[in-house]
C-alpha positions as CSV (number, residue, x, y, z in Angstrom):
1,X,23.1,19.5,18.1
2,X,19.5,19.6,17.6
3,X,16.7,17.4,19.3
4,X,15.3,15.2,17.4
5,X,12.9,11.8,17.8
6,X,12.3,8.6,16.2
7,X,10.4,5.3,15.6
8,X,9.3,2.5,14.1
9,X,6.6,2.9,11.4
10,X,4.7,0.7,8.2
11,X,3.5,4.4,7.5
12,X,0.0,3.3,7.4
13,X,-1.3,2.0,11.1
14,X,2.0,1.1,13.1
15,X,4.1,3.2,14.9
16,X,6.1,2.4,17.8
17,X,6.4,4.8,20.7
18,X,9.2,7.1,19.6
19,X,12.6,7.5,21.5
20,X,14.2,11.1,21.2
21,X,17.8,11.7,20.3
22,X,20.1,14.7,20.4
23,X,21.7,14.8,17.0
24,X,23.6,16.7,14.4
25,X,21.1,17.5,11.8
26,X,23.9,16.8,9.5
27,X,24.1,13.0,11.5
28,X,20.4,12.5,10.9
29,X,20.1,10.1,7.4
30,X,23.7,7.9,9.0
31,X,21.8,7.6,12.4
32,X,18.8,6.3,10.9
33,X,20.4,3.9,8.6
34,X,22.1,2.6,11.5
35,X,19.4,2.5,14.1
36,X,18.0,0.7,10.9
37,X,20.7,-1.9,10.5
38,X,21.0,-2.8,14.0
39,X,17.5,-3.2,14.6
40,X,16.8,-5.6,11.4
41,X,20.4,-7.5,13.1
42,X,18.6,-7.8,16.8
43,X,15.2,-8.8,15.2
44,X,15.4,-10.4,11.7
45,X,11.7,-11.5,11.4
46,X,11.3,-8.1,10.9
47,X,12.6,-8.3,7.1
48,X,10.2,-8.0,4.4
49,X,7.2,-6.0,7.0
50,X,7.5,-3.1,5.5
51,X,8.8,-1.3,8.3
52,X,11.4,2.1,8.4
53,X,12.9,4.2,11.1
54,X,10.9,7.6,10.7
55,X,13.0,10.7,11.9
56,X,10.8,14.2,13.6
57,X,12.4,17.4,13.9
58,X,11.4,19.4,17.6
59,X,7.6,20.4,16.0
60,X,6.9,16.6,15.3
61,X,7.5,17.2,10.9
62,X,9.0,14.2,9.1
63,X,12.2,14.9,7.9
64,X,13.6,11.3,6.9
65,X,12.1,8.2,6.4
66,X,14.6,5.1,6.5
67,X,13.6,1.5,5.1
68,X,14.9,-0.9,7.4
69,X,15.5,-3.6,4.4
70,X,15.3,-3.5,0.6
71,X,12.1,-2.1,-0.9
72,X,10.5,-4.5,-3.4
């Protein structure tokens, strides 16, 4: 298990606060996609913003980015 944090992102000027998460790196692209799924479930206004889970290893480098709907 490694540490690991995440948030909320456009990629250009939002990003949420980020939330950290011990994880398998293994786990990491599954986690997102559901953190992902059950976000867009709790708040569906959010389809169509542009918006993706962003995933950080421990020294703060990207290491998955996660669309939370269909790119267009």
């Amino acid at each position: 298990m490694q540490l690991f944090s995440y948030n909320f992102t456009d990629l250009t000027s939002f990003n949420s606060p980020s939330e950290e998460v011990w994880i398998a790196r293994e786990d990491l692209f599954g986690f997102a996609s559901r953190v992902a799924r059950e976000m867009l479930a709790a708040v569906p206004d959010l389809t169509n913003k542009g918006l993706c889970v962003a995933v950080y290893d421990e020294a703060g480098q990207a290491i998955s980015y996660v669309p939370l709907d269909s790119l267009h």
